[in-house]
C-alpha positions as CSV (number, residue, x, y, z in Angstrom):
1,X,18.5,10.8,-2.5
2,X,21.2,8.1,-3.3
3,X,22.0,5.3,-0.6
4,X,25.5,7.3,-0.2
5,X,23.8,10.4,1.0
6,X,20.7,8.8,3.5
7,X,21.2,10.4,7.1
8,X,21.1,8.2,9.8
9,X,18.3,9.8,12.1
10,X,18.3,8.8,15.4
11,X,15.6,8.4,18.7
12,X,14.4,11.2,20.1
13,X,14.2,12.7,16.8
14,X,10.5,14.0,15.7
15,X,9.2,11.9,12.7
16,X,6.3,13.8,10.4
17,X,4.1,11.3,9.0
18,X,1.5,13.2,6.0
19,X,-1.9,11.4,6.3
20,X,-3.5,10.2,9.8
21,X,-4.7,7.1,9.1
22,X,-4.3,3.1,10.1
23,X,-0.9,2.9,8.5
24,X,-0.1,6.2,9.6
25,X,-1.0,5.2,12.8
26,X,0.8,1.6,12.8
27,X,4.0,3.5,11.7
28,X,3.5,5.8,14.6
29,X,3.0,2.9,17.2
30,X,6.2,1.4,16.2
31,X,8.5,4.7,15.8
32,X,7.3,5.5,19.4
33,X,8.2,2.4,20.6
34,X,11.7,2.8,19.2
35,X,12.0,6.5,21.4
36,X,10.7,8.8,18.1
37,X,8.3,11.7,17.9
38,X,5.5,12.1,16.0
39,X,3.8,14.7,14.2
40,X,0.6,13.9,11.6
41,X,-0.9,16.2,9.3
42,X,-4.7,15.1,8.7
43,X,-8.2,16.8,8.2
44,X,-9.3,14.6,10.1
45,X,-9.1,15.6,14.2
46,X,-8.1,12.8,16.3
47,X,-7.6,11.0,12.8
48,X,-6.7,7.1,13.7
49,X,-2.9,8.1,13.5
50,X,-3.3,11.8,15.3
51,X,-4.7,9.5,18.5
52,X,-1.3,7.6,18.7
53,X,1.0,10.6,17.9
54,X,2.6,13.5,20.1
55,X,1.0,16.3,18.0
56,X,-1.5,16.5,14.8
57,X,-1.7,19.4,12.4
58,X,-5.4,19.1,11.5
59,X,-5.2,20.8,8.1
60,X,-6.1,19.5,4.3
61,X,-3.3,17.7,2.5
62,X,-3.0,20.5,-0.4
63,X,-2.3,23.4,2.7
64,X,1.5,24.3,2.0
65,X,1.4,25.9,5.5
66,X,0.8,23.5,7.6
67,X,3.2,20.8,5.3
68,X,5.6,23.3,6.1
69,X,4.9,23.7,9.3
70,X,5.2,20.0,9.8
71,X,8.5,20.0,7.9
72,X,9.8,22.7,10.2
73,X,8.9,20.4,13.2
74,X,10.2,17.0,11.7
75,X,13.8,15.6,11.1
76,X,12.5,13.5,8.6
77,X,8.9,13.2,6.7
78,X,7.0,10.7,5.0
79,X,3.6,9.6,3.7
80,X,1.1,6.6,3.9
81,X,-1.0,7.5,0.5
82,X,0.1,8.0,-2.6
83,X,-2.0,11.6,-3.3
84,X,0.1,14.1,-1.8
85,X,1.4,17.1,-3.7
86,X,5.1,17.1,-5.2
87,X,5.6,20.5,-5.2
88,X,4.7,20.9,-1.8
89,X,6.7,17.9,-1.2
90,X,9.8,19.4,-2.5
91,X,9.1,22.5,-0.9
92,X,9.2,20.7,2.6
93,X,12.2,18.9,1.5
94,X,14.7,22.3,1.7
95,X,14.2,22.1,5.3
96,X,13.8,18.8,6.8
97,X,14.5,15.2,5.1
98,X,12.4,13.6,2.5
99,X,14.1,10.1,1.9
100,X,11.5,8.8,0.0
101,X,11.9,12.0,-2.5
102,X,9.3,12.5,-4.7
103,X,10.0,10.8,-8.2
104,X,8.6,7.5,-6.1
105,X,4.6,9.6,-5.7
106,X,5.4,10.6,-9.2
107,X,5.3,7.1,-10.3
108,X,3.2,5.3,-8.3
109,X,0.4,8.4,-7.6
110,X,-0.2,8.4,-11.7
111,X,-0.9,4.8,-12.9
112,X,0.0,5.6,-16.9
113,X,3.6,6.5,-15.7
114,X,3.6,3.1,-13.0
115,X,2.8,1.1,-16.0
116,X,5.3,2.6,-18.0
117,X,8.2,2.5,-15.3
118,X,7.1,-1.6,-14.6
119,X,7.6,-1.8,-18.3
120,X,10.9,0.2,-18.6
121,X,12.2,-2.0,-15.5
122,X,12.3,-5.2,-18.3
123,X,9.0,-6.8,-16.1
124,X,5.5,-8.2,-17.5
125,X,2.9,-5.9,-16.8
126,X,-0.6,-5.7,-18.8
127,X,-1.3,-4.0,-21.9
128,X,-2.1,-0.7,-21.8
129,X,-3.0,2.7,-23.4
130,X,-3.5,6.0,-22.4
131,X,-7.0,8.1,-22.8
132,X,-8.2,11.6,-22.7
133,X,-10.8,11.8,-25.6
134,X,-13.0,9.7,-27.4
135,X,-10.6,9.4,-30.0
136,X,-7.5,8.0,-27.5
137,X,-10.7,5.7,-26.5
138,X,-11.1,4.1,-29.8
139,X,-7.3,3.6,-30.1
140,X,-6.4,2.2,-26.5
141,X,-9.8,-0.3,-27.2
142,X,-8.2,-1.4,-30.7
143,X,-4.8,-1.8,-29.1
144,X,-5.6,-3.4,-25.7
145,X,-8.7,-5.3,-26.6
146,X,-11.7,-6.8,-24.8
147,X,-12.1,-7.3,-22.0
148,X,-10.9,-4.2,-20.3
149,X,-10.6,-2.1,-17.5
150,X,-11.1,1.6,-17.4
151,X,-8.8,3.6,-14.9
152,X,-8.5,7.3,-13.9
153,X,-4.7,7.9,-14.0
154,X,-4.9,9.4,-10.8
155,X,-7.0,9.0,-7.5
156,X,-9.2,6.3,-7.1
157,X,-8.8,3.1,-5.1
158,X,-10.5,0.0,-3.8
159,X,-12.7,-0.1,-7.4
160,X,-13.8,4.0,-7.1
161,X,-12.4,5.9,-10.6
162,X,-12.8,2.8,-12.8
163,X,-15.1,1.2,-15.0
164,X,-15.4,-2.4,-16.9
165,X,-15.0,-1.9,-20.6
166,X,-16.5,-5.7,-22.0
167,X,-18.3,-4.2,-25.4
168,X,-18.3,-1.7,-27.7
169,X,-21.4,-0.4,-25.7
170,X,-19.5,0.2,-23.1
171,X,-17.1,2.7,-25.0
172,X,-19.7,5.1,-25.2
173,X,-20.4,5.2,-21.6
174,X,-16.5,5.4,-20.7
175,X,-17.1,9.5,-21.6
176,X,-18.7,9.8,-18.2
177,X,-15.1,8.7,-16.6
178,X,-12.3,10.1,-19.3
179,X,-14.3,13.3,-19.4
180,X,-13.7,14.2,-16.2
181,X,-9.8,13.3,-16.1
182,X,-6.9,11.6,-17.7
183,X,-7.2,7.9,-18.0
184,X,-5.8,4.7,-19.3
185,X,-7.2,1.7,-20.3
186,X,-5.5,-1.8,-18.7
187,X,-6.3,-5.5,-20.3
188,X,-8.4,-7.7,-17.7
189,X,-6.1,-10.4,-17.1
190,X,-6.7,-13.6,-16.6
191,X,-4.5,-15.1,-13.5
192,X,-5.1,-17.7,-10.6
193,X,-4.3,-15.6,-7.5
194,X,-4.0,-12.0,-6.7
195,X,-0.3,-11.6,-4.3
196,X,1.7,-9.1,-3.2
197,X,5.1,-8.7,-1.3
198,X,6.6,-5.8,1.0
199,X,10.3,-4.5,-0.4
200,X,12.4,-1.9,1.1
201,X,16.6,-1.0,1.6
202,X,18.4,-0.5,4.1
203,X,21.0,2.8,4.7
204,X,23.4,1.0,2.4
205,X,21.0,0.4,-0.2
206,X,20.5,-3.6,0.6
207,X,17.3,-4.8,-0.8
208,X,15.0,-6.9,2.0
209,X,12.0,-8.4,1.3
210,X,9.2,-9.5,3.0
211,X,7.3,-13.3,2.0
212,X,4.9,-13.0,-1.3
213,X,1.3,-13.5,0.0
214,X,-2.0,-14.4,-1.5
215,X,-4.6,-11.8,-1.1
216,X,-8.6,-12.8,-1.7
217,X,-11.0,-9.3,-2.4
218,X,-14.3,-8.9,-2.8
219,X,-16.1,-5.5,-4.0
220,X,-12.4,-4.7,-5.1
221,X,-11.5,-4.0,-1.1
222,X,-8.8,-6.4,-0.1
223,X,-10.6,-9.0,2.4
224,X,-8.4,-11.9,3.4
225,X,-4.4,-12.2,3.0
226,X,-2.5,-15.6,3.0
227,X,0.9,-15.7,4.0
228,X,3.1,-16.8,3.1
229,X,1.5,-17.5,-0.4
230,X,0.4,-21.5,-1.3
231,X,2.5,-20.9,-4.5
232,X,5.6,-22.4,-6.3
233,X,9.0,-22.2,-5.3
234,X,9.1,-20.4,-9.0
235,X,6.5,-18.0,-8.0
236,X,8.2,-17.2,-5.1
237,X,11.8,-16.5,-6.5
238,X,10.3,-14.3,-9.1
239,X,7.8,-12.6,-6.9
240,X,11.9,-12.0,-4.8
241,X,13.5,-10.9,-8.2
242,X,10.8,-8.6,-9.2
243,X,10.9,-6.7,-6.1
244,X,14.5,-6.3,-6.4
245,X,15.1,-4.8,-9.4
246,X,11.9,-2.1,-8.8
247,X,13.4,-1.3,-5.3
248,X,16.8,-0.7,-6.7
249,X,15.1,1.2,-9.8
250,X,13.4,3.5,-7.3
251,X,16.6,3.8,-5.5
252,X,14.1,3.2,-2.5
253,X,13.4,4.1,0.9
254,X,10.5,3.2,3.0
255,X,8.4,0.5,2.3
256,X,7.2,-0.5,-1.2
257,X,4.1,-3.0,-1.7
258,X,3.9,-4.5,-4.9
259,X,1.2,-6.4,-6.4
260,X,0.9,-8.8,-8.3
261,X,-0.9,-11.6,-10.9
262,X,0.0,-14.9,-10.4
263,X,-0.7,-16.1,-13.9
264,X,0.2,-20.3,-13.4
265,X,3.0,-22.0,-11.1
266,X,5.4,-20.5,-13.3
267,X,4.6,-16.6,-14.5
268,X,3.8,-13.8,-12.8
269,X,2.8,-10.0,-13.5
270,X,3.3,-7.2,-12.0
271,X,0.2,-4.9,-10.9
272,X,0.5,-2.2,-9.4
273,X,3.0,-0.4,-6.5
274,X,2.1,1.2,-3.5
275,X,5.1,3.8,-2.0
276,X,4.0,3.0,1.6
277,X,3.0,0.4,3.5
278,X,0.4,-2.2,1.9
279,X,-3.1,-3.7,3.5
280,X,-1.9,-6.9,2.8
281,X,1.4,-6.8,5.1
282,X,-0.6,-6.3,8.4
283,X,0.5,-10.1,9.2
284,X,3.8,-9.0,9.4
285,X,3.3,-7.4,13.2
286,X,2.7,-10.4,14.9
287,X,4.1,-13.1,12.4
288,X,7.2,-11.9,11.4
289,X,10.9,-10.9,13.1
290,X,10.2,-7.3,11.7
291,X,6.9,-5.5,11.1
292,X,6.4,-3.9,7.6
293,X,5.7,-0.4,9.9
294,X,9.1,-1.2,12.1
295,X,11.6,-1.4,8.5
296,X,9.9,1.4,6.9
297,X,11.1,3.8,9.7
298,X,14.4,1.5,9.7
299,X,14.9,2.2,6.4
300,X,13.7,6.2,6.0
301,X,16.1,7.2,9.7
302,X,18.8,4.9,8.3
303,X,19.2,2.5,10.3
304,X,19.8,-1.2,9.7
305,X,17.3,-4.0,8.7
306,X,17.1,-7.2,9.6
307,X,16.6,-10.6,7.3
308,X,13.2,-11.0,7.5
309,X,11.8,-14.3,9.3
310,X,8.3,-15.0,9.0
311,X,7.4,-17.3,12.0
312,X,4.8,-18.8,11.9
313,X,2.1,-19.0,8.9
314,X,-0.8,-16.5,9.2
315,X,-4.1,-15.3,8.2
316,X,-5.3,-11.3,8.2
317,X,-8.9,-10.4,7.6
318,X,-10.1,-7.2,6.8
319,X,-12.8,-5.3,9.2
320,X,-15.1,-3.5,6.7
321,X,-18.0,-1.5,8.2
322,X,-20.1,-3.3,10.6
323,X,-17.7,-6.5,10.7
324,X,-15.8,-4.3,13.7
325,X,-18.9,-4.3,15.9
326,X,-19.5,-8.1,15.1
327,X,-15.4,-9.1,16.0
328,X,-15.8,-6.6,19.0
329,X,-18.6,-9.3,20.4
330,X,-17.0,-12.1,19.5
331,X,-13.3,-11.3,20.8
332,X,-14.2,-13.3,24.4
333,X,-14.9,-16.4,22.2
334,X,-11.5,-16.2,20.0
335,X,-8.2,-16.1,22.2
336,X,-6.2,-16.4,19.1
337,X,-7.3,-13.6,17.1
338,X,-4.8,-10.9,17.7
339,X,-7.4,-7.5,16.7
340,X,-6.8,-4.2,15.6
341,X,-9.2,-1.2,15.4
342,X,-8.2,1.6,14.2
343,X,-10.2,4.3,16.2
344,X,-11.9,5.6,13.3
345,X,-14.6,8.1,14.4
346,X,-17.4,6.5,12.4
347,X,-18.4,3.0,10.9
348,X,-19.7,3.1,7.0
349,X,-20.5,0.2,4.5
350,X,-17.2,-1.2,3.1
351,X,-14.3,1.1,4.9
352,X,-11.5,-0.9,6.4
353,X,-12.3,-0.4,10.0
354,X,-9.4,-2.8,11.6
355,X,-8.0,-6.5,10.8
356,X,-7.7,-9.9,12.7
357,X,-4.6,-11.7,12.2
358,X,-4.2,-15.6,13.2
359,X,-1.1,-17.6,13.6
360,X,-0.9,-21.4,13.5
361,X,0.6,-24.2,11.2
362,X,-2.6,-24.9,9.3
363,X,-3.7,-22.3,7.0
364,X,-7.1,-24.1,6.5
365,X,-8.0,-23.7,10.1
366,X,-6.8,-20.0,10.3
367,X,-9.3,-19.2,7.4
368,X,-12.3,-21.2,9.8
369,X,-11.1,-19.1,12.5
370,X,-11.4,-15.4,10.5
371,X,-15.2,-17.1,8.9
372,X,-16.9,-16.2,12.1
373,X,-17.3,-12.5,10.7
374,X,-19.5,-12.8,8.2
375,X,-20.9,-9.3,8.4
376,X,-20.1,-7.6,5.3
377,X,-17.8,-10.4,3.5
């Protein structure tokens, strides 16, 4: 859809959110608070989102029926993960709105054609190469180098579908991942902070973004953001520019999450997108003007967006596993943690379970406050 043709969708008009999970379920808080409905479709009954929402479809994400079905209930649709089919998508489109569209999932759901749009847009973004044999293997290596990262094109995420490629020994063993699907092959770069920032447009095709943030993982699962980011003014106006030109690329709607290297104080690269909502922009609920959750359904009914105005500094910590029971106990000790848990039916090692998010002037005592939960950090 062009920003000429976006329909302005207002309350009590039934949203349809695909996927039933925490950011499924922090864009359904908000659009109820604004008046919406909401309808999820999720596998999952009671799913984190389906417990917040005025109806769930509990059905598997590849059942045309029951997208359809949801279509047929919604005035407008969208998704909170990247791996939902395009034809069914487009399908659901004839009857209900789909401002998003789908040329966004089919760039940012296969990472050889994200790297290849980042490129196209004029930005830096790692070297790269495709692979599907052992042949394509030997190439990408010779053209990308050591060390690298191997990267199912599709699927995967928080370090599941990819593999380190630091030798020639390990080209052999790559088989076991190319084998079983399409793949590409990314250069580990070196950088001195992981960031990201929040973009989206507004029914006139404005471009607003959120502040760039430093994000700290470990295991690969995103554990503590920053925000905003302890980084150069430079950093900062590029990390702005960047998101710019990819939102107006996209012509977007919704929320986009970028992420990024930060290479020095001066250079940046750009990672990878997310077509939704990101981890790393829960802060924006309590410490900004406007939520992340509250402009993506600004932006996909239509309606206006305010400047963003981040308030105070912040921290967000991840709850992975059994750090929920352990920030449970400790909430009577910690007024100033403002907690979230998802409702997810059942803890396991290393799923993101809920967040803390701290507000203050002093970033350095916001990260003391969130290293009380040392459970699985």
């Amino acid at each position: 859809m062009s920003s000429n043709s976006i329909k302005t969708i207002l309350p009590p008009a039934t949203i349809g959110i695909v996927g039933g999970g925490q950011l499924g379920q922090m864009m359904a808080l908000i659009a109820k608070s604004m008046g919406y409905h909401v309808g999820i479709l999720d596998p999952t009954p009671q799913a984190p989102a389906g417990q917040v929402a005025d109806f769930q479809i509990v059905a598997e994400y590849d059942d045309v029926a029951a997208l359809m079905k949801l279509a047929q209930q919604a005035d407008v649709l969208t998704y909170e993960f990247e791996n939902v089919d395009e034809a069914s998508l487009l399908k659901a489109n004839q009857v209900t709105e789909l401002p998003q569209g789908v040329n966004l999932l089919h760039i940012t759901g296969e990472r050889l054609n994200e790297k290849k749009f980042i490129h196209n847009c004029g930005l830096p973004v790692t070297r790269f190469a495709a692979v599907a044999d052992r042949k394509s293997m030997l190439t990408a290596v010779e053209k990308v180098g050591y060390p690298a990262i191997l990267k199912t094109t599709s699927g995967g995420y928080d370090g599941h579908g990819q593999m380190d490629i630091n030798e020639p020994a390990d080209v052999d063993k790559a088989a076991e991942l190319y084998e079983q699907q399409p793949c590409i092959l990314e250069a580990r770069q070196k950088f001195i902070a992981e960031a990201s920032v929040m973009v989206t447009r507004d029914l006139n095709g404005k471009v607003i973004t959120f502040p760039l943030v430093e994000n700290r993982h470990k295991n690969h699962i995103l554990h503590t953001t920053i925000a905003p980011g302890q980084f150069s003014q430079t950093v900062h106006q590029k990390a702005r520019h960047y998101a710019e030109v990819i939102a107006n690329s996209l012509d977007l709607y919704g929320v986009l999450g970028i992420e990024l290297f930060v290479i020095d104080d001066q250079d940046i690269m750009v990672n990878e997108l997310a077509p939704r909502p990101h981890n790393s922009g829960h802060y924006t609920i309590e410490a900004c003007n406007i939520s992340q959750f509250e402009a993506h359904i600004r932006s996909i009914c239509g309606l206006p967006i305010p400047a963003v105005i981040q308030t105070q500094p912040a921290v967000m910590r991840n709850l992975l596993g059994t750090d929920l029971t352990l920030a449970r106990k400790l909430l009577k000790t910690h007024p100033e943690w403002h907690f979230h848990d998802y409702g997810k039916a059942e803890i396991r090692p290393q799923r993101k379970m809920g967040h803390v998010t701290v507000l203050g002037d002093h970033i350095d005592d916001l990260l003391k406050s969130t290293d009380m939960l040392k459970g699985e950090n």
